[in-house]
C-alpha positions in Angstrom: 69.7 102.2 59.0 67.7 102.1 55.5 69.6 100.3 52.5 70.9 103.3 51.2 72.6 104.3 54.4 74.2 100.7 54.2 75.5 101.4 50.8 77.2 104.5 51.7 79.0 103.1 54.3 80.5 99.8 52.2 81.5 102.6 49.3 83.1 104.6 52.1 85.0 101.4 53.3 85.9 100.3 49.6 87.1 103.9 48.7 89.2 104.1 52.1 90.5 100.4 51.5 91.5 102.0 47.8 93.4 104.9 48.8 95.2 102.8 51.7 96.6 100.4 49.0 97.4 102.9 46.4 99.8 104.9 49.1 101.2 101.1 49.8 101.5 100.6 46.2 103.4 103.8 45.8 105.5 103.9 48.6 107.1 100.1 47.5 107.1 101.0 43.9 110.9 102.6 43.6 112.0 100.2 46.0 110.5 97.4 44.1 112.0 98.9 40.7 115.2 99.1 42.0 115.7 95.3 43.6 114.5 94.2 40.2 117.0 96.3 38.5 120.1 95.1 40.5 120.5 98.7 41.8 123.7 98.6 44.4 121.2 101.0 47.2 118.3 99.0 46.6 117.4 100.0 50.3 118.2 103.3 50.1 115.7 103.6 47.2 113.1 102.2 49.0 113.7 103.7 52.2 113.0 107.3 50.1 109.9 106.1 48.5 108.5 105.7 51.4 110.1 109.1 52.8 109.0 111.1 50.1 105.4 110.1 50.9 105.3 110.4 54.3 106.4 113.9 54.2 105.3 115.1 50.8 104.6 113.8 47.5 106.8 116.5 45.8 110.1 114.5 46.0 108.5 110.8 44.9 109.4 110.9 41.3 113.5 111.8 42.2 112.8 108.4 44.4 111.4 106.7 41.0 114.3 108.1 39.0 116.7 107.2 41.4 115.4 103.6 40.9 116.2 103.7 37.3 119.1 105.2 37.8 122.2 102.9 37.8 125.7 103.9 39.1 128.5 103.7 36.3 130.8 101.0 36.5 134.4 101.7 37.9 136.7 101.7 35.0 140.0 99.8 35.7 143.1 101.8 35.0 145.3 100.0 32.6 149.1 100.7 33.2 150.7 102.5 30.0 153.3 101.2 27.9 
């Protein structure tokens, strides 16, 4: 194997190592967001982001805006006069 060969094969290694951590990266992100955010399906969140990858990137963003996304408080009815 000449130099150059060897070169090739550490870029190919770097750039497999790169897209492996970027599809790790992604698929914690909305789960991530949402612990951080105090979301009540924290779990749920992340169990999607991880979904959504693993059987097409099309969905992901709902995941990410899901994350965001925070369930209104339940009002308390007060009892009329």
């Amino acid at each position: 194997m000449s130099g150059l060969d060897l070169f090739a094969w550490i870029v190919l290694i770097i750039v497999l190592a790169v897209i492996v951590l970027v599809i790790w990266l992604m698929g914690s992100l909305p789960g991530h967001v949402a612990r951080r955010r105090g979301h009540p399906w924290a779990e749920a969140v992340s169990i999607a982001g991880w979904i959504t990858l693993i059987f097409g990137f099309v969905l992901w963003p709902v995941a990410m805006i899901w994350a965001y996304v925070d369930v209104p408080a339940k009002r308390t009815v007060e009892p009329r006069p």
